[in-house]
Structures are given as structure tokens and as C-alpha cells.
N, C-alpha and C positions, 0 to 999 in steps of 0.2 A: 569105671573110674577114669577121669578126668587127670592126666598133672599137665597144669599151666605152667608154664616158662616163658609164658609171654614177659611179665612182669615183678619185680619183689615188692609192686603196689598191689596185686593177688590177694595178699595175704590175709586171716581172720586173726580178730581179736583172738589172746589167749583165753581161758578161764581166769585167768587174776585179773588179767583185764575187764573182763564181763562182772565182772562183782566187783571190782572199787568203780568201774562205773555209776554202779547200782547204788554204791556208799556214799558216791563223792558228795561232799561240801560246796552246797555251791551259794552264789551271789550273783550279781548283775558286771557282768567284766569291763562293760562300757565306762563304767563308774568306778572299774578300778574294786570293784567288791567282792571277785569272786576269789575267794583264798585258795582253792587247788589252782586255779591259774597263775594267780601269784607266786606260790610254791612251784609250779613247772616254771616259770621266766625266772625265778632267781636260782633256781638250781641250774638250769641253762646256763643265765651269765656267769657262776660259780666254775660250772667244766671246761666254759669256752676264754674264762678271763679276762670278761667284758664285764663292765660297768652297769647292763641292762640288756633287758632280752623284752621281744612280746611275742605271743602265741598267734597264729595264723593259720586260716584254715585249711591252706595249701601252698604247697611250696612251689607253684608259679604267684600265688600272691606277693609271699613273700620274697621272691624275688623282684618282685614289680615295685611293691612297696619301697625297697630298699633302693629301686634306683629313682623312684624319684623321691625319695629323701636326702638320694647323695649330689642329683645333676637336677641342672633346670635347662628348660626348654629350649632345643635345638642346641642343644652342646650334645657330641659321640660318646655310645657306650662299647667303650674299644672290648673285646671278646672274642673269641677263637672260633672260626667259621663249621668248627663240628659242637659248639654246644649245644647245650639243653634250652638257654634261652636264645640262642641262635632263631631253634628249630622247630623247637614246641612246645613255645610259651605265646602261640600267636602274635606275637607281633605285637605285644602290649605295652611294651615301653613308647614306642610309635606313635601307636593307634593311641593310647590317655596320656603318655607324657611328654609328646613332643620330640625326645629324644632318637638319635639319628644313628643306630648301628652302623659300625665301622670294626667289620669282621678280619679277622685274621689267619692267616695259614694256620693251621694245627697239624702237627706231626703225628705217624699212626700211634706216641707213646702219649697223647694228651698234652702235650707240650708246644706252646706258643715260641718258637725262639726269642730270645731278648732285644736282638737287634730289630728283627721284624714289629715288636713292642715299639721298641725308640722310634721309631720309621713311625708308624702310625699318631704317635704323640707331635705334630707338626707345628712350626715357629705361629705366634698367635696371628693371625691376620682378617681384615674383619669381610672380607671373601669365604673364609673357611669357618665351620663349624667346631667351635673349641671342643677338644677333650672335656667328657665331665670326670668320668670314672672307667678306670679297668676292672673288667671280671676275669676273676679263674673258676675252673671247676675240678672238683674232687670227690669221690672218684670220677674218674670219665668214660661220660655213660656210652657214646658212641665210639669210642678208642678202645673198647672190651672191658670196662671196667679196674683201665690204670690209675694207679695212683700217681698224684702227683706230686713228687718229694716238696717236705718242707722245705730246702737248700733253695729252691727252685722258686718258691714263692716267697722267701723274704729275699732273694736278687729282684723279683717285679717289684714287690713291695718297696727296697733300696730307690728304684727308676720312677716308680711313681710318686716318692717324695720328693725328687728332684726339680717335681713339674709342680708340687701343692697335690694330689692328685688322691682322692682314697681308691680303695682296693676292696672290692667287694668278692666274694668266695661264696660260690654258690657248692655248698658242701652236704647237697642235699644225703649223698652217700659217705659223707667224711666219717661215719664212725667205723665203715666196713675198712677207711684205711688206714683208720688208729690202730684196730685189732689186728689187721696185717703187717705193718709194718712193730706193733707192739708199742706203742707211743700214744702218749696224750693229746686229744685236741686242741689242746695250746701248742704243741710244737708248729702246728699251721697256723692257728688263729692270732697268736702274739703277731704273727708279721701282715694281718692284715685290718681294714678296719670295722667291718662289719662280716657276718656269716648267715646264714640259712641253712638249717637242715630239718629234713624231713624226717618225721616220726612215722609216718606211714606206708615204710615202702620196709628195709629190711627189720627195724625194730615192731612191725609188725601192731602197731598203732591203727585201729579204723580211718583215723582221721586228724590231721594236724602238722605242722613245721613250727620252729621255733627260731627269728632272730635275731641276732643279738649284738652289741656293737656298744659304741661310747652312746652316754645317756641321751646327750642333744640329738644323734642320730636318733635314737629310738623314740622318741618324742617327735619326730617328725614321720617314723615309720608308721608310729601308731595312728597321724592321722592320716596318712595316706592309707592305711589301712580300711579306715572309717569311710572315706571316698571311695574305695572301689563295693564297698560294701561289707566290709567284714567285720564287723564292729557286733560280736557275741553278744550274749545275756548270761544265760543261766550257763559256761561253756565250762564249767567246773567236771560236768560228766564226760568230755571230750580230753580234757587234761588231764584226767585219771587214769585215765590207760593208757597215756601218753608220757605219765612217772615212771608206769610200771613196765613200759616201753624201754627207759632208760635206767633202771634199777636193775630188770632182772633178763634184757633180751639182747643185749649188747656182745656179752661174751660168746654168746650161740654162735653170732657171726662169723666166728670161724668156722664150725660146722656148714657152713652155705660156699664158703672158700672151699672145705675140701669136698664138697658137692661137685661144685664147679669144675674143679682140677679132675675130677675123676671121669663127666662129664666131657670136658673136653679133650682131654686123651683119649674118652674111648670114639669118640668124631674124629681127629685124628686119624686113628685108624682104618677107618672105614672108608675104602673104594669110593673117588668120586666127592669129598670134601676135604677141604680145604681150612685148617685153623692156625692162628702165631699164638703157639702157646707160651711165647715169652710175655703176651699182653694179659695173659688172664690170671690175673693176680687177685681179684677178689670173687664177685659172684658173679659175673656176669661173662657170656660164651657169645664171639659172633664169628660166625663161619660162612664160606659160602662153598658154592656146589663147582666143579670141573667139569669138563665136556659137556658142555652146551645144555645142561640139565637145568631144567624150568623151575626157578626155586617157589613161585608161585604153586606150580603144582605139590613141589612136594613140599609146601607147608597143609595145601588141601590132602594130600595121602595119610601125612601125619596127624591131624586131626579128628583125620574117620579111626587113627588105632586109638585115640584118647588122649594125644600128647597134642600140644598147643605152642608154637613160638610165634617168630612178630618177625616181621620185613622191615628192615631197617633204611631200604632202598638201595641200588645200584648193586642187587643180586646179594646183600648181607643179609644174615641172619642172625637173630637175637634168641639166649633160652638165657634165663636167669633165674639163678638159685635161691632160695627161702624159708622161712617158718613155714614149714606145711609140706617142703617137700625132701625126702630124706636120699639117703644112698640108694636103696632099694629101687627109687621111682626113677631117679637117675639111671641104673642101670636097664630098665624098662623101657626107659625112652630110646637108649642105643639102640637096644630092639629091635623098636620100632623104626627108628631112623633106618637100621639095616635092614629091613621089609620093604621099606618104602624105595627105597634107591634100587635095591634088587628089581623090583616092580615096574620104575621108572626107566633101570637101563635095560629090562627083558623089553618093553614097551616100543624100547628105541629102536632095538634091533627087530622089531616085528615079529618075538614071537608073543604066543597069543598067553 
């Protein structure tokens, strides 16, 4: 047996999934005909209280998409230097749309300070490359999966009205921090003007993001859409389990939260790592190793016992919890984690 912690993009379709697949309703979505698509973007803009939503086949699309429907070429897409589109969304806003990342400090709780914000938004001058758009993200994926308080995103949202400026929210994980903090997606989304979230990472979707934002944006997203290639057919059977992704997989998320918690307390413990269990609030663990221990290696130890996590770089470690993997396999993983280190520091000390 295998449990991956690499990712909460891992995960399998459920059985409900796999049959309204197989059921779904479909049409040609380029034309706007496919009615389970339709039905997934209006239910979307319904949760996020947005005026339109469009389905996408991944949530670096749809963050790509949505910045360049918000900025045009060579204006800065101001953003926190540990994001997701920071880091590993290739370089796409760049490389097709011209636009010129202008990174910012990020604090280990996922939080860009506000002054450091104003500082980067700089007087217009035609030497400098204008401000198009601010990104947040939520949750954050490299800060251990913090949330980042709504309070906190309608004060950027405030600062970026000041300049004309929209506020994009890459929210690919925002529903792990509605169910945690127990709050609606509008408590974040009202204060910003467009969002992205991904259906196939903890709601455990095959395949798809959704979104959503005032209508004229998403009229522009869609055809940016179209231009990097996304532009579906028959995508009614991808939306299907992308419903039932958000109808009946949302609430489990807290079960992945107290994975996590259990998870990283018992890492904690263990001789030789290193975790802030004040940042792991939703599903996601990063840890690293103490006394000069080779965390390359002991991601190759832990592999050979069946367990799987991901290098995050500069000696961090990633496991993240999911549909698929429960308390049981968590505790398994400890296990193994305390095999592996035991192994690692017998190693050091040269016995055999």
C-alpha cells in the first residue's frame, strides 16, 4: 500500500462522481451548449457572489486566464514571493502575457504586509511598469496551508481601490478555509474582484477549476481561455463530478483538517523534526529535519516504506491530507517517518 502526501491533487474520483460522469448532459461548451457546464458556472457564481463564472481545466489556467483579462501588457502583477503563481505556474503570465511579476515579502502566516503592498503600488511614471493587478492566495500553499483572514483581504481590497486596481484571489484551496474557519465564501470573495478555485485537489474532482468574477471580466476570461487553448466540447462529463465535487465533498474537509492536526503533532514529536504547529490549520504539514539530516534522503527512506511526500525546497517538506487518505494511514506514516530517521541518525553515527 502506497499513501501519497505528496499532493490533495492525488486524489480519485468518488463513485458519485464516476456515474454522473457517465450520466452527465452534455453539448458543445464553446457555444455555450453544454448545460452541466452551465449549471457548474452558475452554481459557482451563486456560492462566490459573482455575477458569472467559467469552467477551466486547471487552476494554472485559470489563473493565467484571469490575469490577463484583468492587466495588459507590461503593467506588474503585484503577488507575495512564496505563491503558487509566484512559483509554479511557470512563468505564464510572462512568457503569453507580457506582464511583469513584481513579488513581495510574504510572512511565514501567508500574509503580505499592507505597507509593503502600498510600497510596491508606485507613483505612475512612464520609466516604470504600471501596477495592473494584486493577487492573494488562499489557503497558502507554501506558508503550511494558512488561511488568510477575510479582515485581511478586504484591507488589500480597500488599498487597491484607492489606485483603480482589481484584486484577484487565487483561492484554489478557499473552501478548506471556509470549512475551517466555518464561514462562507463570500466572507472573502465579496472583497475581491475576481476568484479561482480548484475542484481537483481537496474536493477531489478528476479534473477542473472554476472562475468567477463581474460578467465583463469573465467575458474576457473566457476568451483568454480560448487562446491558451481551453476552449472544451462535450465538457459536460468533466462538470459532473465537478457538482458533485461541490454538493457532497466540501464538508469532509474537515476530516483532511483533523488528519493533518493529528499528522503533524505526531511529526512533532518525533526526534529530529522540526514543525509551527500554529500554521497548520488546514490540510497541509511542512516540516523539516534538525541535525544536518539529508531530507532528500529521508524522502527516498520513506518511499521505499510506502509513504510519499514532496520537497518544497530550502530543506521543507510537504504531506498533505485528502479524500483517500484517512487517520489510520496517517498514523502509519508516523511510523514510518520514525523508521526512517531512526535509520538515518543510526547511519550518522556509523552504526551498521
Amino acid at each position: 500500500m502506497t499513501i501519497d502526501l505528496r499532493s490533495d491533487t492525488v486524489t480519485l474520483p468518488s463513485p458519485r462522481m464516476r456515474d454522473a460522469m457517465a450520466r452527465a448532459e452534455v453539448g458543445d461548451d464553446v457555444f455555450g451548449e453544454d448545460p452541466t457546464v452551465n449549471a457548474l458556472e452558475a452554481f459557482v457564481a451563486q456560492r462566490t457572489g459573482k455575477a458569472a463564472a467559467v469552467f477551466v481545466p486547471s487552476g494554472t489556467m485559470g489563473n493565467l486566464s484571469s490575469l490577463l483579462a484583468h492587466a495588459s501588457r507590461g503593467s506588474e502583477v503585484i503577488l507575495g514571493d512564496e505563491s503558487h503563481i509566484y512559483h509554479y505556474e511557470a512563468g505564464g503570465a510572462s512568457a503569453l502575457g507580457g506582464l511583469v511579476f513584481h513579488p513581495v515579502a510574504t510572512r511565514p502566516d501567508g500574509i503580505m504586509p499592507l505597507e509593503a503592498i502600498e510600497a510596491a503600488l508606485h507613483p505612475a511614471a512612464e520609466w516604470l511598469a504600471p501596477p495592473g493587478v494584486i493577487c492573494l492566495e488562499n489557503t497558502h500553499n507554501r506558508c503550511s496551508g494558512a488561511i488568510v483572514p477575510p479582515e485581511y483581504v478586504a484591507e488589500v481590497a480597500a488599498l487597491a481601490r484607492t489606485r483603480g486596481l482589481p484584486v484577484h484571489l487565487d483561492g484554489a484551496r478557499l473552501f478548506n478555509a471556509a470549512v475551517a474557519r466555518r464561514l462562507p465564501l463570500t466572507a472573502w470573495t465579496d472583497h475581491v474582484t475576481s476568484v479561482q478555485m480548484c475542484l481537483s485537489k481537496g474536493l477531489a474532482a478528476p479534473v477542473g477549476s472554476v472562475v468567477a468574477g463581474p460578467r465583463d471580466f469573465v467575458a474576457r476570461t473566457r476568451r483568454a481561455r480560448k487562446i491558451l487553448g481551453g476552449g472544451m466540447r462535450q465538457a459536460g462529463v468533466l462538470a459532473a463530478a465537478g457538482m458533485i465535487a461541490l454538493t457532497e465533498m466540501v464538508d469532509r474537509l474537515a476530516d483532511d483538517h483533523a488528519n493533518a492536526r493529528l499528522l503533524a503533532e505526531g511529526l512533532a514529536r518525533l526526534p529530529g523534526v522540526v514543525v509551527n504547529l500554529d500554521l497548520v490549520q488546514t490540510n497541509i504539514v511542512i516540516f523539516t529535519l534538525r541535525d544536518g539530516l539529508d531530507s532528500a534522503a529521508f524522502i527516498d527512506r520513506l518511499a521505499r516504506e510506502g509513504v510519499r511526500v514532496i520537497d518544497m525546497g530550502r530543506g521543507r517538506l510537504r504531506a498533505v491530507t485528502h479524500y483517500g487518505v484517512d487517520a489510520d494511514h496517517c498514523r502509519a506514516a508516523l511510523d514510518a517517518c520514525r523508521r526512517a530517521l531512526a535509520a538515518m541518525t543510526a547511519g550518522a553515527a556509523g552504526v551498521s
